[in-house]
N, CA, C and O atoms as a Tripos MOL2 file, in Angstrom:
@<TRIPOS>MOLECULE
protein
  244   243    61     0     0
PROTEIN
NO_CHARGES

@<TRIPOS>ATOM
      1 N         167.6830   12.5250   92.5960 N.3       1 UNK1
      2 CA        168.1890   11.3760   91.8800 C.3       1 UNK1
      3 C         167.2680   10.1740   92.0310 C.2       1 UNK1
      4 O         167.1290    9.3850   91.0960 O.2       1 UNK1
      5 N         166.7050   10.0360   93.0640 N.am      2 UNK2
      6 CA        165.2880    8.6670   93.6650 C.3       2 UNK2
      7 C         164.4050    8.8990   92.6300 C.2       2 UNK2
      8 O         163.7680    7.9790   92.1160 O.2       2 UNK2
      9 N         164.2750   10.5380   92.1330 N.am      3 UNK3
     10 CA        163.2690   10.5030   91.6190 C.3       3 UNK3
     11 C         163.6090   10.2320   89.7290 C.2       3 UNK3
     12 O         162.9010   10.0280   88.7420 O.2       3 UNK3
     13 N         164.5290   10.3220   89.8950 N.am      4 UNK4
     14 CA        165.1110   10.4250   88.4420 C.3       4 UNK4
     15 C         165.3620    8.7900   87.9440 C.2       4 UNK4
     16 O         165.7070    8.4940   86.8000 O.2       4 UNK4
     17 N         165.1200    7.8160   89.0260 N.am      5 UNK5
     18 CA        165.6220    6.8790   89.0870 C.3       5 UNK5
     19 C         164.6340    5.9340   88.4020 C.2       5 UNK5
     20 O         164.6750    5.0810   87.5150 O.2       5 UNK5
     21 N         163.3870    6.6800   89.5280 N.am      6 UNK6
     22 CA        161.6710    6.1380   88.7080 C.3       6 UNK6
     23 C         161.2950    6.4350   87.4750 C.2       6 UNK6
     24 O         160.7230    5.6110   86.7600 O.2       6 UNK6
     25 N         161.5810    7.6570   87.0940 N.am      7 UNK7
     26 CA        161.1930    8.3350   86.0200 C.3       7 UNK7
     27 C         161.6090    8.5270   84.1770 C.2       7 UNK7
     28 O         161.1920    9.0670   83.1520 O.2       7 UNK7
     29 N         162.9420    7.4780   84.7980 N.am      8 UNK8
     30 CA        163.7090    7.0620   82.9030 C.3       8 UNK8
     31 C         164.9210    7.7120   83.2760 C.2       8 UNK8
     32 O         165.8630    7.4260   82.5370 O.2       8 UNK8
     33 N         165.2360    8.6850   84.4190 N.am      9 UNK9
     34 CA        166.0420    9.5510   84.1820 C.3       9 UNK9
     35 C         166.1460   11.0260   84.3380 C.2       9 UNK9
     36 O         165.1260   11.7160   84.3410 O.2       9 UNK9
     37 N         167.3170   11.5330   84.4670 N.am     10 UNK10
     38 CA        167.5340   13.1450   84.8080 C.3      10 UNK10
     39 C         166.7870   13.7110   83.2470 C.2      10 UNK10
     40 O         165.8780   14.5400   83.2020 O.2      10 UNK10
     41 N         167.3720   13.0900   82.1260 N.am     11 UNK11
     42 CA        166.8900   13.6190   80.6480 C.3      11 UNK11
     43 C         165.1430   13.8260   81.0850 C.2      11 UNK11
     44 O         164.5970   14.8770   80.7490 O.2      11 UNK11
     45 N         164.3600   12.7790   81.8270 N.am     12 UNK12
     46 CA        163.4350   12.7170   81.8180 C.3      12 UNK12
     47 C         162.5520   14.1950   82.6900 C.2      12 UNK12
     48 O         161.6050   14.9620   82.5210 O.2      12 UNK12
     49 N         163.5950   13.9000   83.6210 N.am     13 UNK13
     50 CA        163.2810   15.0230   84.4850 C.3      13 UNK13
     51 C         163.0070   16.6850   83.9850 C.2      13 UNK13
     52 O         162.1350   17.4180   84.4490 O.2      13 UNK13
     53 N         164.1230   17.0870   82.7880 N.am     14 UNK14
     54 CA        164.3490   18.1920   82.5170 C.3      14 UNK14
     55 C         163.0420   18.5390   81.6160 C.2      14 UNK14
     56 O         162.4080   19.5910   81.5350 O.2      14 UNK14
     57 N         162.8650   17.3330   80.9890 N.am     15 UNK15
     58 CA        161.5910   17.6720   80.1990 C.3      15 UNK15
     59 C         160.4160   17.5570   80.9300 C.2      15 UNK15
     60 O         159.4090   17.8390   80.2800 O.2      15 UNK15
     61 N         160.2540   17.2560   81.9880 N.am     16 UNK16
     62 CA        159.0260   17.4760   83.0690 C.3      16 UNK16
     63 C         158.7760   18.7210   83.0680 C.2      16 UNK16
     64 O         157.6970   19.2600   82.8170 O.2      16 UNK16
     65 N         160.5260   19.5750   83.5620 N.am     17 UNK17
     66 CA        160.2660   20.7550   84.1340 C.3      17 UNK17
     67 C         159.9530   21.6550   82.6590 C.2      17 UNK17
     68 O         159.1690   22.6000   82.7510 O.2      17 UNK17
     69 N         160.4610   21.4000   81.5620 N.am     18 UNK18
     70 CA        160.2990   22.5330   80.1340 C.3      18 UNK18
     71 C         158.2680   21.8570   80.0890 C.2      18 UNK18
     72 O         157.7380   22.8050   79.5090 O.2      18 UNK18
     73 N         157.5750   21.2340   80.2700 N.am     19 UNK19
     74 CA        156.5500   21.0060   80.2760 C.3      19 UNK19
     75 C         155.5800   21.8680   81.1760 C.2      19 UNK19
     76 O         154.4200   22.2260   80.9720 O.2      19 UNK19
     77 N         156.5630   22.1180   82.4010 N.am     20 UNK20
     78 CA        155.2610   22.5550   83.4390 C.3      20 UNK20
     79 C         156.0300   24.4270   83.3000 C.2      20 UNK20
     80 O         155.6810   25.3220   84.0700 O.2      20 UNK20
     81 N         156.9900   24.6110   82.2540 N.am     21 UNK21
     82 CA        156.9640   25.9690   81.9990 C.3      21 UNK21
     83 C         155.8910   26.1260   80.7680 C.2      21 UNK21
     84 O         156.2400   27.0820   80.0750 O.2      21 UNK21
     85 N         154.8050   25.5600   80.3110 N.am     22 UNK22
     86 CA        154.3700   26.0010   79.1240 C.3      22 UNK22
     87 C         152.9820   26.5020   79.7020 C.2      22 UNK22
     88 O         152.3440   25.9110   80.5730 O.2      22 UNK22
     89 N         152.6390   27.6060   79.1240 N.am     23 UNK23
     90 CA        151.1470   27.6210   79.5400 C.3      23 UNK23
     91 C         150.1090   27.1870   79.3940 C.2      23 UNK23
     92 O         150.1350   26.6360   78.2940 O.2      23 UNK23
     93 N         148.5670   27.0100   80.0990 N.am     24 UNK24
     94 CA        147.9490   26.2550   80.2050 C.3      24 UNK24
     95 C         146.8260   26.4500   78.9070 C.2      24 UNK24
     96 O         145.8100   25.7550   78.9340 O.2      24 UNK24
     97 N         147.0220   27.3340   77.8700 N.am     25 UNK25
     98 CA        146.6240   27.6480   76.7000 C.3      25 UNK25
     99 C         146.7530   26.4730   75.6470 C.2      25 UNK25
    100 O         146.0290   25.7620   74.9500 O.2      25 UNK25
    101 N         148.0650   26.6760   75.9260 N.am     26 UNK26
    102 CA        149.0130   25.3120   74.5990 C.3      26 UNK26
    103 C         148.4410   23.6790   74.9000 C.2      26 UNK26
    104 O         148.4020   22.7930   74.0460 O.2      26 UNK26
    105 N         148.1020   23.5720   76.0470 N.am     27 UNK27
    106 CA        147.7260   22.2670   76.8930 C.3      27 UNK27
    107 C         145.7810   22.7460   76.3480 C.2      27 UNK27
    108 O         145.1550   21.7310   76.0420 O.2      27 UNK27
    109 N         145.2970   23.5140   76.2850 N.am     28 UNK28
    110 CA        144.1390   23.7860   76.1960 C.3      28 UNK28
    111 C         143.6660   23.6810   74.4610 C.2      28 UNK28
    112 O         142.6130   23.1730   74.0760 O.2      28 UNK28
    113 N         144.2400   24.0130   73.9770 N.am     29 UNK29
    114 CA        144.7080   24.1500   72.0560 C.3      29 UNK29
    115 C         144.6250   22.4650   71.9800 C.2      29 UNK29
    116 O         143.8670   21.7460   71.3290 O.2      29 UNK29
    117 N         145.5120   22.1950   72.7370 N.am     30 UNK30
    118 CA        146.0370   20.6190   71.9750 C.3      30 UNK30
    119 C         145.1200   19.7870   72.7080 C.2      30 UNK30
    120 O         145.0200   18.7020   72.1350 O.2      30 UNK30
    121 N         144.4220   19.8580   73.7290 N.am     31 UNK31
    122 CA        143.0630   19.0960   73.5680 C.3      31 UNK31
    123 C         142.0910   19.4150   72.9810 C.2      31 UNK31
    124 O         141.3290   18.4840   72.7160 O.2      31 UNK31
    125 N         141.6600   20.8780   72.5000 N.am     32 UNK32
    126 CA        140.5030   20.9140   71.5170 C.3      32 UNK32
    127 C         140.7330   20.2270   70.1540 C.2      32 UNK32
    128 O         139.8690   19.7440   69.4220 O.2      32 UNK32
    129 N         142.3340   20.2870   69.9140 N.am     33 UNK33
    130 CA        142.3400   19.8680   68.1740 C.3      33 UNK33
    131 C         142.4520   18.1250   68.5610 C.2      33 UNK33
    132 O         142.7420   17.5730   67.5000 O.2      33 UNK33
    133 N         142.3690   17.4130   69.3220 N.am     34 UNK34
    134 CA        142.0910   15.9860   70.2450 C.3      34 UNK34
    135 C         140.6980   15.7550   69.5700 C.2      34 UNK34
    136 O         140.3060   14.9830   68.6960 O.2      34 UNK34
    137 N         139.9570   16.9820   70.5170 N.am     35 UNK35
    138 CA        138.8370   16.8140   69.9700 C.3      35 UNK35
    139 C         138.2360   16.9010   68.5670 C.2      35 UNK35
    140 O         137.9140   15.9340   67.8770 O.2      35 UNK35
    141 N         138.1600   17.8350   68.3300 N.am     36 UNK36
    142 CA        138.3550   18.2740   66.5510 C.3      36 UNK36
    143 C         138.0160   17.2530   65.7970 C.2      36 UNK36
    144 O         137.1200   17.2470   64.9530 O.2      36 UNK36
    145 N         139.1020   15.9160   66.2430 N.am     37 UNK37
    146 CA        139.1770   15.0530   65.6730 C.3      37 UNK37
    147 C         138.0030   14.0260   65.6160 C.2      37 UNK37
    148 O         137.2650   13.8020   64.6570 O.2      37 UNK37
    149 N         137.9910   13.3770   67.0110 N.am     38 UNK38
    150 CA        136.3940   12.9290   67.6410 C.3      38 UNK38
    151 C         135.4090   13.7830   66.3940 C.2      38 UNK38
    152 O         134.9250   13.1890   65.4300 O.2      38 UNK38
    153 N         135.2980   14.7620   66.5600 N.am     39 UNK39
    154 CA        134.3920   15.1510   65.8530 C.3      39 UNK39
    155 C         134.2500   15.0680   64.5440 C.2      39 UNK39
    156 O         133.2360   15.4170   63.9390 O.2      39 UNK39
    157 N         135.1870   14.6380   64.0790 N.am     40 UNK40
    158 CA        135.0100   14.6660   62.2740 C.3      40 UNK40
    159 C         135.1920   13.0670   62.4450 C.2      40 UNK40
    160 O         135.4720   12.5780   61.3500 O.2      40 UNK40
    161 N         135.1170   12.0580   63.5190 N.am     41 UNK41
    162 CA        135.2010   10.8910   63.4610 C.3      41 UNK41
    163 C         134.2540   10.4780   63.9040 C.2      41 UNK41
    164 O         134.0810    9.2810   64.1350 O.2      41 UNK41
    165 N         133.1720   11.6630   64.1910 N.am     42 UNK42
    166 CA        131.6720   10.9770   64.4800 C.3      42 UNK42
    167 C         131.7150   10.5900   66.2510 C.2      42 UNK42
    168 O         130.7750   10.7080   67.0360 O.2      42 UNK42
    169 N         132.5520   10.3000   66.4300 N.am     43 UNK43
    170 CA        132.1480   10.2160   67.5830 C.3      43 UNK43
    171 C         132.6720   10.9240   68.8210 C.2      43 UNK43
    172 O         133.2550   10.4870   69.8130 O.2      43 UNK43
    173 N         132.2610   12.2530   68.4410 N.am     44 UNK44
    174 CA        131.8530   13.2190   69.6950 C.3      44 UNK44
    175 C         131.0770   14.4480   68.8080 C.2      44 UNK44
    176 O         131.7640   14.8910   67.8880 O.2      44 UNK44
    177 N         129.9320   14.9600   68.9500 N.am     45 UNK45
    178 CA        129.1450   16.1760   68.7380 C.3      45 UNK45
    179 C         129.8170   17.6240   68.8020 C.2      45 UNK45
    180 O         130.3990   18.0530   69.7980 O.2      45 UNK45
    181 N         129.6520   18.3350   67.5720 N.am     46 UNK46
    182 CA        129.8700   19.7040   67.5160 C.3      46 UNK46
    183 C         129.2400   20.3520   68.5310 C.2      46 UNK46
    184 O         129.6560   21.4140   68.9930 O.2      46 UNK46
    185 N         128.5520   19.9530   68.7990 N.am     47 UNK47
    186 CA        127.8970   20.8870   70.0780 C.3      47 UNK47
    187 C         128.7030   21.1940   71.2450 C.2      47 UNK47
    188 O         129.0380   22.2780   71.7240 O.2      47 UNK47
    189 N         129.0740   19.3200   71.7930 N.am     48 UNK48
    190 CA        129.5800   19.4200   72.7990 C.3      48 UNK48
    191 C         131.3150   20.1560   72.8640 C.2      48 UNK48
    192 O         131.5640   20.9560   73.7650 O.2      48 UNK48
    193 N         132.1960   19.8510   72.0260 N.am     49 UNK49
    194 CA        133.2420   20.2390   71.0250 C.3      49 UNK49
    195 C         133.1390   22.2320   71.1990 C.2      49 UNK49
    196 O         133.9830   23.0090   71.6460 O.2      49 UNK49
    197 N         131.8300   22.4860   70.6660 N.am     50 UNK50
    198 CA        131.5600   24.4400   70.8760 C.3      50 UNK50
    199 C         131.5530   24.7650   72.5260 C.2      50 UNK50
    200 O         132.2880   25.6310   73.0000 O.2      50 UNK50
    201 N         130.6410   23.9710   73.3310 N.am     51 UNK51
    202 CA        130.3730   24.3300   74.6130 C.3      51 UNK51
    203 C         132.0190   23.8330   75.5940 C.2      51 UNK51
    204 O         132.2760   24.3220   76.6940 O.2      51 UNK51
    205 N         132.5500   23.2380   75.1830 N.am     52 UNK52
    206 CA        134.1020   23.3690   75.9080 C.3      52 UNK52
    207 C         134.8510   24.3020   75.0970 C.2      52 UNK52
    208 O         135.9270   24.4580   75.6740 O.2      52 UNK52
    209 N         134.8140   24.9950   74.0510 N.am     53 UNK53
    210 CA        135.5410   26.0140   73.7880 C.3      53 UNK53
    211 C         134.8750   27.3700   74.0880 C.2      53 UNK53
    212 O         135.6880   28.2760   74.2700 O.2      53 UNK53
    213 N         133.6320   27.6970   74.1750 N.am     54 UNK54
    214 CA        132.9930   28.8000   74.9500 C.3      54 UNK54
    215 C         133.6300   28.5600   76.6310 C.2      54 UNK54
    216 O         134.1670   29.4590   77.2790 O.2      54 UNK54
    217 N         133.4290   27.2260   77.0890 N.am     55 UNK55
    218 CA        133.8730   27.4890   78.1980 C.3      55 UNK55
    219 C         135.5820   27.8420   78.8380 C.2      55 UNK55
    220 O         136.0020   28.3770   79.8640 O.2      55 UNK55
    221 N         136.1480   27.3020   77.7810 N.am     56 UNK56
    222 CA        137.6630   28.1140   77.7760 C.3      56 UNK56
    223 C         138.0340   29.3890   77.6800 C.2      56 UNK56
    224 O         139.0440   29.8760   78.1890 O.2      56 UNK56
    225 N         136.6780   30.3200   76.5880 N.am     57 UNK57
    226 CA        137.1370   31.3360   76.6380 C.3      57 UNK57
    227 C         136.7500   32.2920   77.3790 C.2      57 UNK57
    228 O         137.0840   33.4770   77.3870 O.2      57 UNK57
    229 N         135.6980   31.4590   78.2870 N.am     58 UNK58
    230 CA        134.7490   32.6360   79.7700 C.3      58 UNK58
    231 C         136.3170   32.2440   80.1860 C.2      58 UNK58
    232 O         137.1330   33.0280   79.7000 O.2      58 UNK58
    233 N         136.7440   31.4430   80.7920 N.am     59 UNK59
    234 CA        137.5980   31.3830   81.8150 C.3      59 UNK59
    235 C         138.9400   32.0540   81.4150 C.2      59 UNK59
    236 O         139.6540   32.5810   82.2680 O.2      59 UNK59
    237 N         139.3000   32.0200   79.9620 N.am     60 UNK60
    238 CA        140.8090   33.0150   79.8770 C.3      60 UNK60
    239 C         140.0390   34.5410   80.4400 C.2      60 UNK60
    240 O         140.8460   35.2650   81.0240 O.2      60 UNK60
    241 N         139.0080   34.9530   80.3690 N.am     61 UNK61
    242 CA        138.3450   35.8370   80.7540 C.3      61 UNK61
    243 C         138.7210   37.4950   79.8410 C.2      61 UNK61
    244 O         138.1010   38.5170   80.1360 O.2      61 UNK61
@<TRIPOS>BOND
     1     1     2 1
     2     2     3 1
     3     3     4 2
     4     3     5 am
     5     5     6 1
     6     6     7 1
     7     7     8 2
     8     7     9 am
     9     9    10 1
    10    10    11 1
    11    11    12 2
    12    11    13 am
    13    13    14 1
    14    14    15 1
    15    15    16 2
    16    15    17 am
    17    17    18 1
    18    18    19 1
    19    19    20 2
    20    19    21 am
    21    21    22 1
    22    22    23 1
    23    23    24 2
    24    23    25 am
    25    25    26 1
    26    26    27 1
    27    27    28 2
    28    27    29 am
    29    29    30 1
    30    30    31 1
    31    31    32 2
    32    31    33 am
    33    33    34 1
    34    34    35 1
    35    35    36 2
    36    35    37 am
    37    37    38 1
    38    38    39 1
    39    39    40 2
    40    39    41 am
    41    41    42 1
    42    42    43 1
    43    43    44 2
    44    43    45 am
    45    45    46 1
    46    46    47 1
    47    47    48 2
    48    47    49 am
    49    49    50 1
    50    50    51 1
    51    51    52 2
    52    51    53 am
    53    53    54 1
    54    54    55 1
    55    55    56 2
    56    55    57 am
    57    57    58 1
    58    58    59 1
    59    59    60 2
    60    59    61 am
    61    61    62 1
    62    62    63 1
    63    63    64 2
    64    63    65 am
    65    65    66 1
    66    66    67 1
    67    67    68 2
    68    67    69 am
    69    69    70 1
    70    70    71 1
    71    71    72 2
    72    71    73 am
    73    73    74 1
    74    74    75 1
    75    75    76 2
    76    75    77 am
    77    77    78 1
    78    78    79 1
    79    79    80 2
    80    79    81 am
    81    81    82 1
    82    82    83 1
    83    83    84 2
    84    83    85 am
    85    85    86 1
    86    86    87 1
    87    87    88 2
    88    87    89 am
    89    89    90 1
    90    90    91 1
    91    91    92 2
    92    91    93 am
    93    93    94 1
    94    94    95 1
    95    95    96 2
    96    95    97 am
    97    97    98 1
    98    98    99 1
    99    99   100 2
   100    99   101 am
   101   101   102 1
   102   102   103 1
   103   103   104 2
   104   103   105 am
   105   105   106 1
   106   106   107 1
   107   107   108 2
   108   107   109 am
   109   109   110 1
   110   110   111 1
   111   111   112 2
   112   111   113 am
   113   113   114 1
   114   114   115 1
   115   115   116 2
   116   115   117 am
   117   117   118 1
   118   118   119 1
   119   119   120 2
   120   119   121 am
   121   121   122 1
   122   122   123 1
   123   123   124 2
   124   123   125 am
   125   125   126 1
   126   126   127 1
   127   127   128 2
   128   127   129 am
   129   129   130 1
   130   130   131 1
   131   131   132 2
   132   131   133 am
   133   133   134 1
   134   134   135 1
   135   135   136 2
   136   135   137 am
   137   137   138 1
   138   138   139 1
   139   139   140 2
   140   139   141 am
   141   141   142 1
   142   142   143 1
   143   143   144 2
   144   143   145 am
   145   145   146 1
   146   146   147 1
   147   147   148 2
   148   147   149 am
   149   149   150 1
   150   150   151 1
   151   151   152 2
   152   151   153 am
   153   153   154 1
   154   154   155 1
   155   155   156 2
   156   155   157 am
   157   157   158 1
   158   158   159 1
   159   159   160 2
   160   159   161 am
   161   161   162 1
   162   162   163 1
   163   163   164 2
   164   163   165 am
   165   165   166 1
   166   166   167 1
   167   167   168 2
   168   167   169 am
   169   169   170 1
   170   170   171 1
   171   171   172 2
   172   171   173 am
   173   173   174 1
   174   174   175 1
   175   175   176 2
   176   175   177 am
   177   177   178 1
   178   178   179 1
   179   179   180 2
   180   179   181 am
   181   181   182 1
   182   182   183 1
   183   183   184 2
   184   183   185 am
   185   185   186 1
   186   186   187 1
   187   187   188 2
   188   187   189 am
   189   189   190 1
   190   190   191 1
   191   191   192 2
   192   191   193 am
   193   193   194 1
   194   194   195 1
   195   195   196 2
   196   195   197 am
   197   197   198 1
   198   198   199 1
   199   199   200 2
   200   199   201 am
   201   201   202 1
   202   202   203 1
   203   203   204 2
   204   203   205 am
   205   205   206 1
   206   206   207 1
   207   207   208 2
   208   207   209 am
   209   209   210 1
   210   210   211 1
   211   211   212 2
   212   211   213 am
   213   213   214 1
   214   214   215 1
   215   215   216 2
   216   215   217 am
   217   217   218 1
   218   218   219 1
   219   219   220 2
   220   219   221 am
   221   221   222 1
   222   222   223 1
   223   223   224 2
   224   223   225 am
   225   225   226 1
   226   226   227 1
   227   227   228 2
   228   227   229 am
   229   229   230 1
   230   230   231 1
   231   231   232 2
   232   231   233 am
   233   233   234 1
   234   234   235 1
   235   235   236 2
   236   235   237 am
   237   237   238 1
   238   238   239 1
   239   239   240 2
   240   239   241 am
   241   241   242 1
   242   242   243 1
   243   243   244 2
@<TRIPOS>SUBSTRUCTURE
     1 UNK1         2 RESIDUE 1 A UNK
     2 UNK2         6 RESIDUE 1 A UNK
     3 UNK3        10 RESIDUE 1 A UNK
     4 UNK4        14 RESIDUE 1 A UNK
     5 UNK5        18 RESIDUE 1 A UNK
     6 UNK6        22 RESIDUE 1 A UNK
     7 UNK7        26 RESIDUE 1 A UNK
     8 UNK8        30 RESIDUE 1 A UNK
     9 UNK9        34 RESIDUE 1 A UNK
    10 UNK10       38 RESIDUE 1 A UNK
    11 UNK11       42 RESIDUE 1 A UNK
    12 UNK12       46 RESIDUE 1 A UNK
    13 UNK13       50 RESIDUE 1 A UNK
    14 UNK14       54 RESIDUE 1 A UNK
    15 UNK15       58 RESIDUE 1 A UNK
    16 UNK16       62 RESIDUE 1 A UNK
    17 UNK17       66 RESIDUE 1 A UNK
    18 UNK18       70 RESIDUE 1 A UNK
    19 UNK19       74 RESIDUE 1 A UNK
    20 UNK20       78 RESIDUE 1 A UNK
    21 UNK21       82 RESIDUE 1 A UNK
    22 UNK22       86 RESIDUE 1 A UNK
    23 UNK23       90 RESIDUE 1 A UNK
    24 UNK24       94 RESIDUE 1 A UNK
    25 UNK25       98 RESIDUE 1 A UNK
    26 UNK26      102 RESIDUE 1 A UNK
    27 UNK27      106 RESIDUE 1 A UNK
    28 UNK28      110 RESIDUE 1 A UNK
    29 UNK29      114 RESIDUE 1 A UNK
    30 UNK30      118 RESIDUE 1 A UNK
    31 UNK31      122 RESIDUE 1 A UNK
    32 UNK32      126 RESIDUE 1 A UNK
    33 UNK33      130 RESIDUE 1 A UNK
    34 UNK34      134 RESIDUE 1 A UNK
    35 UNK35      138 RESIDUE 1 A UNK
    36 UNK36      142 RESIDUE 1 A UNK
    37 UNK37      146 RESIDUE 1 A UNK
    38 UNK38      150 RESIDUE 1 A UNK
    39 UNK39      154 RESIDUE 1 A UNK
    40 UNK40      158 RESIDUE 1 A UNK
    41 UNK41      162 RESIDUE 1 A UNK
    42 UNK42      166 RESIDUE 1 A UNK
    43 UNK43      170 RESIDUE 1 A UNK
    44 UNK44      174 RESIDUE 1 A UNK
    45 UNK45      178 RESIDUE 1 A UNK
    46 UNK46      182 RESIDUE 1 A UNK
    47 UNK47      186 RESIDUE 1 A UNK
    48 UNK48      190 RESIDUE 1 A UNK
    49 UNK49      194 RESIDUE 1 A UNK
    50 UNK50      198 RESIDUE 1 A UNK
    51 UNK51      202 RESIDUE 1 A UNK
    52 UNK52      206 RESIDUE 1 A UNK
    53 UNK53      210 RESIDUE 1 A UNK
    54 UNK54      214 RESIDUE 1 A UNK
    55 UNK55      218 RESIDUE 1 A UNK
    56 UNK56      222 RESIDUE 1 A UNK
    57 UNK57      226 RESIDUE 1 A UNK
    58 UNK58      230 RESIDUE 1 A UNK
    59 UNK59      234 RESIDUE 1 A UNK
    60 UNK60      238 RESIDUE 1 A UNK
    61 UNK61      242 RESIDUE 1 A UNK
């Protein structure tokens, strides 16, 4: 409840925990399309944009 107190709330809480059930894929997806964006906004490189998604997919292995 201390902690629920800091945090907005028990509502707040429950959606902490449905968050840290999702896998680290969906969290991985939704920063490349972050990026994606940068990139068609010029400011971040396709390159760099390819070399973090090669490196996501050595590591799902």
């Amino acid at each position: 409840m201390n902690a629920a107190r800091h945090t907005g709330g028990t509502n707040a809480l429950a959606e902490q925990r449905k968050a840290g059930d999702l896998p680290f894929g969906y969290y991985a997806r939704a920063w490349l399309d972050s990026l994606r964006v940068k990139v068609a906004q010029g400011r971040l490189k396709q390159r760099t944009l390819d070399d973090y998604e090669r490196g996501l997919t050595r590591w799902e292995g």
